[in-house]
C-alpha angles and dihedrals in degrees: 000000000000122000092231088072109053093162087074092075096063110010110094092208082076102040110118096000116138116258102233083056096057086047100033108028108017101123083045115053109347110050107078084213096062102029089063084053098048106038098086128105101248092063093052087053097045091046097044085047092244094314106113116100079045087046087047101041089060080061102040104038080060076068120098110175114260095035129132116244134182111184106196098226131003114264123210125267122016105327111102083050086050096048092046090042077054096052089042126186093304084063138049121233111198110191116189133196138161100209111086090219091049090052079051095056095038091045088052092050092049099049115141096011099118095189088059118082119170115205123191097238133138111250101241095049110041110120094201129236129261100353154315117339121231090207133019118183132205097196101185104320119112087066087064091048120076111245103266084061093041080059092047098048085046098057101033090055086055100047084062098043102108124203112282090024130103139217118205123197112197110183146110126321134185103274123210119282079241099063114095090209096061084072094055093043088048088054092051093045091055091049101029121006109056093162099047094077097077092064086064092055105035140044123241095239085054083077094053103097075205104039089143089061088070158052121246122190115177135190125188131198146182091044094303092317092120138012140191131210132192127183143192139182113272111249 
């Protein structure tokens, strides 16, 4: 642990959390103070410029109801309620975070929903519980991990994929010189984001050490603001 963060020795909201998140992301999803601020449904419109229930539907329509899904960290506002309400009590919804206050949010929105189980695991590590996932979902997470994790979210997803599954990857993309909104994402990025800017120059499958071993099909929208991925094994 760093020592500009003394907290971290004693407050259990830090223990366990990954380094590059209490220096990178800790007013926005480590800190208790600032996450009760930010989980609401409004700032995930404002920050995603109006394009979040779009953004969200690319996720939820992969949903059939009675699957099995595992999404890799809780997301802000009502979508992780809305993807297990999806899977509903003939299925099994498995969200994963690594941030104690996150697993607190994500636990509240899930009550009495007895299919959906949240377990405090890193993302490129969790080995899954009672069997294969029909879906497993990134929602906008690679572009808040530094690249050797991007790599090891990326293969490890796929090493979990099982044939006849899918994984889907919704997240940032580089969007096109024309769009306004590339100069104020590129802003954020510099101040905030350090991570974000990757995406804009790679691919997601750039981060599969077996891309070749599957099939990518991206759509973009927004002019190139977001994108989302979803793969599948080759016949």
């Amino acid at each position: 642990m760093t020592q500009n963060h003394p907290k971290l020795i004693t407050d259990p909201y830090y223990d366990g959390v990954p380094e590059y998140m209490t220096e990178v992301y800790d007013w926005a999803y480590v800190d208790p103070k600032w996450v009760k601020v930010l989980d609401r449904n409004i700032v995930v419109r404002v920050l995603l410029f109006l394009n979040d229930q779009r953004l969200m539907r690319m996720y939820l329509n992969e949903i059939q109801p009675g699957m099995r899904v595992w999404q890799l960290a809780h997301v802000y506002g009502d979508l992780v309620a809305r993807a297990a309400k999806r899977v509903g009590p003939a299925g099994v919804f498995h969200l994963t975070d690594i941030t104690p206050i996150q697993i607190e949010h994500g636990s509240k929105k899930l009550t009495g929903m007895d299919w959906a189980k949240v377990i405090r695991s890193d993302a490129s590590t969790f080995e899954g519980v009672g069997g294969d996932y029909n879906l497993i979902c990134s929602f906008f997470l690679l572009h808040e991990v530094p690249d050797d994790k991007k790599r090891e979210i990326v293969d490890h997803m796929l090493a979990k994929l099982p044939k006849g599954g899918k994984a889907i990857f919704v997240d940032y993309h580089n969007p096109k010189k024309w769009q306004p909104i590339r100069y104020i994402l590129k802003l954020v990025n510099h101040c905030l984001e350090p991570f974000a800017n990757a995406l804009w120059e790679n691919e997601i499958q750039h981060y599969a050490s077996d891309a070749a071993k599957f099939t990518w099909k991206k759509r973009t929208i927004f002019a190139g603001v977001y994108q989302c991925v979803v793969v599948e094994h080759k016949d």
